[in-house]
C-alpha positions in Angstrom: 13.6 -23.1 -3.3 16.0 -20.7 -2.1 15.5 -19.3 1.2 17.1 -15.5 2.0 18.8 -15.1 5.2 19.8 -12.4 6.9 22.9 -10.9 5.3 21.0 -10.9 2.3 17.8 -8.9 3.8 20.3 -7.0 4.8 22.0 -6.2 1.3 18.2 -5.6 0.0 17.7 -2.7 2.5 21.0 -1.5 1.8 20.0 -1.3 -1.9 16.8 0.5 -0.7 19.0 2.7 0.9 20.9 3.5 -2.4 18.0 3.8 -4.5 16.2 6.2 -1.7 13.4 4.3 -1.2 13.9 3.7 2.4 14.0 7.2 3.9 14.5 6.1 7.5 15.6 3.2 9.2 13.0 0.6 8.9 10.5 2.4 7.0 8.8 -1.3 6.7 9.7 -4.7 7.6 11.7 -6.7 5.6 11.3 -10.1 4.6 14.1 -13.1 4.1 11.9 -14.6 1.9 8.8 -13.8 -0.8 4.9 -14.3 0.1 4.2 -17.9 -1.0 0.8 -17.8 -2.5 -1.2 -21.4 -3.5 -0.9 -22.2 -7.6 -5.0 -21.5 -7.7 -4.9 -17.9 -6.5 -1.7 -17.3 -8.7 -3.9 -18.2 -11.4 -7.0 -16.2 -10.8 -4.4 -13.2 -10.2 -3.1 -14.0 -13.7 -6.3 -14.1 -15.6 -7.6 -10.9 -13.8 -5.5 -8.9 -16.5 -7.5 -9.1 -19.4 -10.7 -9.0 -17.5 -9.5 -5.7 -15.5 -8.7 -4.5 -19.2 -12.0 -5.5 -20.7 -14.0 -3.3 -17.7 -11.8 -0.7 -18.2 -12.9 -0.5 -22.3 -16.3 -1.1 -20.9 -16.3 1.9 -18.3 -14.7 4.2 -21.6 -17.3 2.9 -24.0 -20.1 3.3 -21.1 -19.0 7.1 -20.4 -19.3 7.9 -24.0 -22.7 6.6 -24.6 -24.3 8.1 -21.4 -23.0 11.5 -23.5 -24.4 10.7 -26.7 -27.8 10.1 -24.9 -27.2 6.2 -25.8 -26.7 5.2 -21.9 -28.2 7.0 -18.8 -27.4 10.3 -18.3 -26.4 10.0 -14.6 -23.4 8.2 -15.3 -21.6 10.4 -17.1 -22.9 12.9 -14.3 -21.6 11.1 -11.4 -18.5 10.2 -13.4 -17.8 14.5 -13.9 -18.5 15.8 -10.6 -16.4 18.1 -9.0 -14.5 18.4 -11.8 -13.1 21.6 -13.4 -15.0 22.4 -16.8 -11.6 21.8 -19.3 -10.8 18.7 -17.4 -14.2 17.2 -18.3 -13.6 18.6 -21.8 -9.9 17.2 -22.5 -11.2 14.1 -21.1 -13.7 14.0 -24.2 -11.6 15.0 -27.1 -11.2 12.5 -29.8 -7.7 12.1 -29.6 -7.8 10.2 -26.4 -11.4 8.7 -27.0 -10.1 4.8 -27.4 -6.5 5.6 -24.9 -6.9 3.1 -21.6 -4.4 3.1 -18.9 -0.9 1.3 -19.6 -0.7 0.2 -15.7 -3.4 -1.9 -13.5 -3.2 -2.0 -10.9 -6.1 -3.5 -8.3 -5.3 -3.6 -4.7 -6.8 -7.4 -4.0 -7.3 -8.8 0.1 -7.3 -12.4 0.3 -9.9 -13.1 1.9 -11.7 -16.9 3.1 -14.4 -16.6 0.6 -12.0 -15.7 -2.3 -10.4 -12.4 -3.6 -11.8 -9.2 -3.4 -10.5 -6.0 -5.0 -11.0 -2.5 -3.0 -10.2 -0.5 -5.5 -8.3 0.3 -9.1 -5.3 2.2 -9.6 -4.1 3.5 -13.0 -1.6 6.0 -11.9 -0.1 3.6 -8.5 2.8 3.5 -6.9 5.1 0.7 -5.6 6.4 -0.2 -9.8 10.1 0.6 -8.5 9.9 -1.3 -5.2 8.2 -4.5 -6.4 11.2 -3.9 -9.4 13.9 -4.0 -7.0 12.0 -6.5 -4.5 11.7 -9.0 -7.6 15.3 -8.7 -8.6 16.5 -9.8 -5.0 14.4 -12.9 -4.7 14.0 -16.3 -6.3 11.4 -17.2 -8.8 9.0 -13.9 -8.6 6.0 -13.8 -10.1 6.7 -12.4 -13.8 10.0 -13.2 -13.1 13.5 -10.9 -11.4 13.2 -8.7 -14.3 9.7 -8.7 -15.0 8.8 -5.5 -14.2 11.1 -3.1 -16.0 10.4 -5.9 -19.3 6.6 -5.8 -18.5 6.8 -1.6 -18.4 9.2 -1.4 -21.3 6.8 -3.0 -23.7 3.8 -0.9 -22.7 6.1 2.0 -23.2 7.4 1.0 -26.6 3.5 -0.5 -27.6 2.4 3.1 -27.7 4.6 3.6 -30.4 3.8 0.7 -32.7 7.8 -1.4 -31.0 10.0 1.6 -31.9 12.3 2.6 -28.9 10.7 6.6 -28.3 12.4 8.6 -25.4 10.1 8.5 -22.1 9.9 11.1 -19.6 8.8 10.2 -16.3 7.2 13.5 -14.8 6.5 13.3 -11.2 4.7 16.4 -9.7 5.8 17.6 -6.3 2.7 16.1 -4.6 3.7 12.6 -5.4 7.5 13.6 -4.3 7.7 10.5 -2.2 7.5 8.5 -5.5 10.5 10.3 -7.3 13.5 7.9 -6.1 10.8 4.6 -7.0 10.6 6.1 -10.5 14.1 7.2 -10.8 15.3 3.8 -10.3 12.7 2.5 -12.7 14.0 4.7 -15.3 17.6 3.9 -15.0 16.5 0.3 -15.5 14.8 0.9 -18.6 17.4 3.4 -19.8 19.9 0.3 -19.5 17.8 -2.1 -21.4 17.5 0.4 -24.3 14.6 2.5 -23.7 16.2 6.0 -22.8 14.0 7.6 -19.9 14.3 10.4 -18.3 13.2 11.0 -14.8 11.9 14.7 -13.9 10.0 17.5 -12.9 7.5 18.9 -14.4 9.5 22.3 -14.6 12.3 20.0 -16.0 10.9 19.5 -19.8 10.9 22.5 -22.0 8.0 22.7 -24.0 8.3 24.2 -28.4 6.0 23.9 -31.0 7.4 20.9 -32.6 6.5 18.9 -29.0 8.4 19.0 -25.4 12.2 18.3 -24.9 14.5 16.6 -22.2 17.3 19.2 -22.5 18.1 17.9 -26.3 16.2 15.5 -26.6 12.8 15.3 -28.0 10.2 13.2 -25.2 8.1 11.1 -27.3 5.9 9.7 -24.1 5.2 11.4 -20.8 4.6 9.5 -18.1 1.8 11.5 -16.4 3.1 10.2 -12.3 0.7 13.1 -11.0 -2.8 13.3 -10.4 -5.5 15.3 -12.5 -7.1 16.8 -9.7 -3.2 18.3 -8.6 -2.8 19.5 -12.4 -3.3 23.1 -11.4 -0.5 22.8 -8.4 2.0 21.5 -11.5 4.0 24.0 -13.8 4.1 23.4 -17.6 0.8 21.2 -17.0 -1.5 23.2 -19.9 1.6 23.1 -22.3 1.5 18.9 -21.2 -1.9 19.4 -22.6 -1.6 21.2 -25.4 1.4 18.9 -26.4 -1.0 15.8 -25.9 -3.9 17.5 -27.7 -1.6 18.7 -30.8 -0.1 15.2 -31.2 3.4 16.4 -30.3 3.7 13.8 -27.3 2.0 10.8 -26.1 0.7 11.3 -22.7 0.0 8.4 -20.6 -2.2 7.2 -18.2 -4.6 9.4 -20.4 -6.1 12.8 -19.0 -9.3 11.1 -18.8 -10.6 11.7 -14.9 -13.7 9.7 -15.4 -11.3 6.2 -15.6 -9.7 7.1 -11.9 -13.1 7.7 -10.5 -14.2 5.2 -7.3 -17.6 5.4 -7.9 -17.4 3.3 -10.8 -17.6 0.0 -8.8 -21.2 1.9 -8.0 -22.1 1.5 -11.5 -21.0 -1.5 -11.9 -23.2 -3.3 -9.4 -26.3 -1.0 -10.1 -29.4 -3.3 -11.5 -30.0 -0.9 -14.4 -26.5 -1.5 -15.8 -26.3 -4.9 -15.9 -27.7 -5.4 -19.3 -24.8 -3.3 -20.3 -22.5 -5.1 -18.6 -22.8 -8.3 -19.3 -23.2 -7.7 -22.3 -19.4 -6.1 -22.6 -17.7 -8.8 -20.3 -20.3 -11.5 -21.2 -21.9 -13.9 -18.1 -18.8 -15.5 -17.1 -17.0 -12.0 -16.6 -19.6 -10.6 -15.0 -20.1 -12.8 -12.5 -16.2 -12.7 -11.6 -16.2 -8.9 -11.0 -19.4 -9.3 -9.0 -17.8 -11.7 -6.6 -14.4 -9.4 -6.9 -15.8 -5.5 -6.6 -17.6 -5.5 -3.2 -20.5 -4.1 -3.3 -20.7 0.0 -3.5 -22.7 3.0 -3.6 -22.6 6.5 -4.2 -23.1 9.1 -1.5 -25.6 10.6 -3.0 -28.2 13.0 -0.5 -30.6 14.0 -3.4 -34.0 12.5 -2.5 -35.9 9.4 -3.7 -39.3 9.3 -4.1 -41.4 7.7 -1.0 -41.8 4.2 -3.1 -37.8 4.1 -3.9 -35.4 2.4 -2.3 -31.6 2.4 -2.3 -30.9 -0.8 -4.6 -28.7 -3.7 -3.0 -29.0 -2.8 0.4 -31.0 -3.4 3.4 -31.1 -2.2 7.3 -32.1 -4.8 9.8 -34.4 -6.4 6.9 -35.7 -3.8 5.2 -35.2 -1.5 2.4 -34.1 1.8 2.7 -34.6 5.5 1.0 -32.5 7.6 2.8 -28.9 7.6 4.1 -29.8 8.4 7.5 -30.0 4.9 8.5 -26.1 4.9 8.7 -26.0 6.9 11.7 -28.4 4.3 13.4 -26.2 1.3 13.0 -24.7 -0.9 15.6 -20.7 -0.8 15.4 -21.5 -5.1 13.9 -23.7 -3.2 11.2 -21.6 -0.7 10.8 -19.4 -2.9 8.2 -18.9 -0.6 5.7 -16.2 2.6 4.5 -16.6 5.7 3.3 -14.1 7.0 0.7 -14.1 9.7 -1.7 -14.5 9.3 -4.9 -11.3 10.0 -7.0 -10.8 13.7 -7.9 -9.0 15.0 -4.7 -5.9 14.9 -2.3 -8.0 12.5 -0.2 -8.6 9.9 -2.5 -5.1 8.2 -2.9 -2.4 6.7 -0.8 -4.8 5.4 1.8 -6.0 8.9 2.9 -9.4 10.1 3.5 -10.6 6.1 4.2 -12.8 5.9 7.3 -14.0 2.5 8.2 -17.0 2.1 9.8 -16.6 -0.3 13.2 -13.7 1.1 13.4 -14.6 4.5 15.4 -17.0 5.4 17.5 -20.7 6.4 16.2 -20.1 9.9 16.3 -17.3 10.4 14.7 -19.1 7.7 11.8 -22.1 10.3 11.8 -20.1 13.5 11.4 -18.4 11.7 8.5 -21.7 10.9 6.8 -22.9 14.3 7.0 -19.6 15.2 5.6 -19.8 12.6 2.6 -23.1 13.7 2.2 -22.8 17.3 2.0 -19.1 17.7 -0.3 -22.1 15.5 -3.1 -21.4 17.9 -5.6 -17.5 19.1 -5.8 -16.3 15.5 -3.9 -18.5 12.8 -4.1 -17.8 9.6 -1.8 -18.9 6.4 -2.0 -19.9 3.7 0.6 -18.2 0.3 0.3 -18.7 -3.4 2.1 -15.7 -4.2 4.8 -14.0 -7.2 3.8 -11.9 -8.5 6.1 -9.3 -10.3 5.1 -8.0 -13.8 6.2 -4.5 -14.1 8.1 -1.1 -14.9 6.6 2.1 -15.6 8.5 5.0 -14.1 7.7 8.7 -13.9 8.4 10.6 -10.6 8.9 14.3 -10.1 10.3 14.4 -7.0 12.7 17.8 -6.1 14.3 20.0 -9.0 13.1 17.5 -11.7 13.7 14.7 -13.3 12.7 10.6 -12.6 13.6 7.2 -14.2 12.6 4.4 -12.2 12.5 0.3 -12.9 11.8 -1.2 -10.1 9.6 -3.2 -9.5 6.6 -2.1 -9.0 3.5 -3.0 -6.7 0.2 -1.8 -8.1 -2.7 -0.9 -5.3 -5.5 0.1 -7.6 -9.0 1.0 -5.0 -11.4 -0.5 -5.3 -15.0 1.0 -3.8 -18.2 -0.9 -3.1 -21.2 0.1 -3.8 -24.9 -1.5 -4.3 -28.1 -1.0 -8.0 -27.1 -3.4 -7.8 -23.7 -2.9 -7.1 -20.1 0.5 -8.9 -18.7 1.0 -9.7 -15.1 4.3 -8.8 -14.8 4.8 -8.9 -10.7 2.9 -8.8 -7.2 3.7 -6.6 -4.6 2.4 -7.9 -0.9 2.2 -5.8 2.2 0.9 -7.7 5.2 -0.2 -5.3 8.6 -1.0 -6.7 12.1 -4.1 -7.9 12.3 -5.5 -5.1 14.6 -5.0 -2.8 11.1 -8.0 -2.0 9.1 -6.7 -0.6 6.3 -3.7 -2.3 5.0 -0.7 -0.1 3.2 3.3 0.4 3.9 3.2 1.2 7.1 6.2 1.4 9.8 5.0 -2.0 11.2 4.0 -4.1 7.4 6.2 -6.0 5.8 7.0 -5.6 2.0 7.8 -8.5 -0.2 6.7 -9.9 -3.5 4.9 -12.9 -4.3 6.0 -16.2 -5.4 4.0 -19.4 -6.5 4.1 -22.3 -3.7 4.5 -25.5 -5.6 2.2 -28.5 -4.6 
């Protein structure tokens, strides 16, 4: 196997450079070489794709029959809190009842009892960067090109094969994306799939559907988030367009799919009927072991005999949420983490872990989890810590190791044909880091398979 050196790292961050997806010197660490991951987890990685894919169908069908009185109520509840009435509504409409996501992406931590997803991401970032990573290195997972191939037939599934134009619209919040999904669609524009990158402002909206200058836009990438829609010009007439058949929007404007809490339902004991009986035993188990467990802040009282299900404080049940603010910094293995629908819940914001400050300050935000219940929910999730990888990474002209932990990002695209894992983004942190993302001190390569 190949082995990069340094005058090729440093023709990769020259290409960063180019593209604008380094803004600064050494926005992150460059490796010489990809993350080498053993055959056995490559395949679990591979075969989460349809199972992701099956959950999310699951969650869909779920949300609909909690409306329709055929599931409980609460979860359709939990799943529209917060949320501005015509969200909840366009969410709904039969048009986009059966439309899933046409990117998964979990964020996965290795850790020495097996894999374990933190969350889902349908709208993510890092698709451009794991592009051009993959195209520098040898024998990526789904392969140099894989990416812009495994995005290109997503694109062109929503149109039954047929080549449409694509717009990829990326709102002013997700700004730091732009040059990521600029390169991506000058990659698919030379394959054959012409795709536009732009504002929202940039697309000019007419009865007959919404135009690129003179061309008609046959799919919109939605690179924004619902809760920013009111921040985004044009964003009703996206709408409209969506609702009136004039353009395909995708990821969906479905909130209720982007929501955190629904790891929450997914390990509650009154669901599991329901749930196994959409992914069947085998499944279920998997995402058990995968989703750590999770709950949902919610401060509305139980009844004296209730009890919070799946967890316990120093060997006994518990009723209230108060026992958080009682725990040791050992017991305090958890984080909190809103929900979905607000600034604070992507791009590694609004996380608090728990051992990792001082009681107070894991009190205060509690009380703060608890009391946004009803226009932010949050949800409390098991710390998993993961297990330690070494790494190489040149810095100034020479070569480093480092000992960190590592997220593993694969990247799934959806077609009528399944789920396809089409490339694996890996950051690895120092050790000292709790939450792991692409910060100044990680280092960002893609995974390979190590052959035994």
């Amino acid at each position: 196997m190949k082995v990069l050196e340094v005058p090729v790292t440093a023709s990769l961050r020259e290409a960063l450079f180019r593209e604008g997806l380094f803004e600064e010197d050494e926005r992150w660490r460059l490796s010489p070489e990809p993350l080498y991951i053993p055959e056995d987890i490559y395949r679990e990685i591979e075969s989460l794709g349809p199972l992701l894919l099956s959950f999310y169908r699951a969650l869909n069908r779920l949300y609909f029959m909690s409306i329709k009185g055929e599931a409980p109520g609460w979860v359709s509840e939990y799943l529209d809190m917060g949320k501005p009435e015509y969200i909840v509504k366009y969410g709904r409409m039969n048009r986009f009842k059966t439309q899933l996501p046409v990117v998964i992406r979990p964020d996965l931590i290795p850790t020495e009892d097996g894999l374990v997803a933190t969350e889902l991401d349908s709208v993510p970032g890092g698709i451009g960067i794991t592009a051009l990573l993959s195209s520098f290195y040898d024998d990526p997972v789904g392969g140099k090109d894989g990416m812009v191939e495994g995005f290109m037939e997503a694109l062109r599934s929503l149109t039954g094969g047929k080549d449409p134009v694509a717009a990829i619209v990326v709102s002013e919040e997700s700004r730091d994306y732009r040059p990521e999904m600029g390169y991506v669609a000058r990659r698919l524009t030379e394959r054959g799939l012409k795709t536009h990158i732009l504002k929202p402002q940039d697309l000019t909206f007419t009865e007959e559907g919404l135009w690129a200058g003179k061309e008609r836009v046959h799919i919109l990438y939605r690179f924004f988030e619902l809760f920013d829609i009111v921040n985004i010009p044009k964003a009703e007439l996206f709408l409209y367009a969506a609702k009136k058949k004039r353009v395909i929007l995708t990821p969906p404007p479905k909130a209720f799919l982007e929501e955190k809490l629904s790891y929450a339902l997914f390990h509650h004991p009154g669901l599991r009927g329901f749930w196994t009986g959409e992914l069947g035993e085998e499944g279920y188990k998997r995402l058990t072991a995968l989703f750590p467990k999770t709950w949902v802040l919610d401060p509305r009282p139980l009844p004296p005999h209730g009890v919070i299900p799946g967890i316990e404080f120093r060997g006994e049940g518990v009723g209230s949420w108060d026992f958080l603010k009682r725990c040791t910094q050992k017991e305090r293995r958890y984080v909190i983490k809103p929900s979905g629908f607000c600034e604070e819940a992507w791009g590694g914001r609004g996380i608090t872990v728990g051992h990792d400050v001082a009681l107070e300050r894991w009190s205060e935000k509690v009380d703060e989890a608890l009391s946004s219940f009803h226009h932010i929910p949050h949800i409390l999730q098991e710390f998993r810590k993961g297990k330690r990888w070494k790494v190489r990474f040149e810095r100034k002209g020479r070569m480093e190791e480092m000992e960190g932990r590592a997220r593993l990002t694969p990247y799934y695209f959806v077609t009528d044909k399944g789920a396809r894992l089409s490339g694996i983004l890996a950051t690895i942190c120092p050790s000292d880091k709790k939450v792991i993302h692409g910060m100044k001190d990680a280092v960002m390569t893609v995974c390979a398979v190590r052959k035994t």
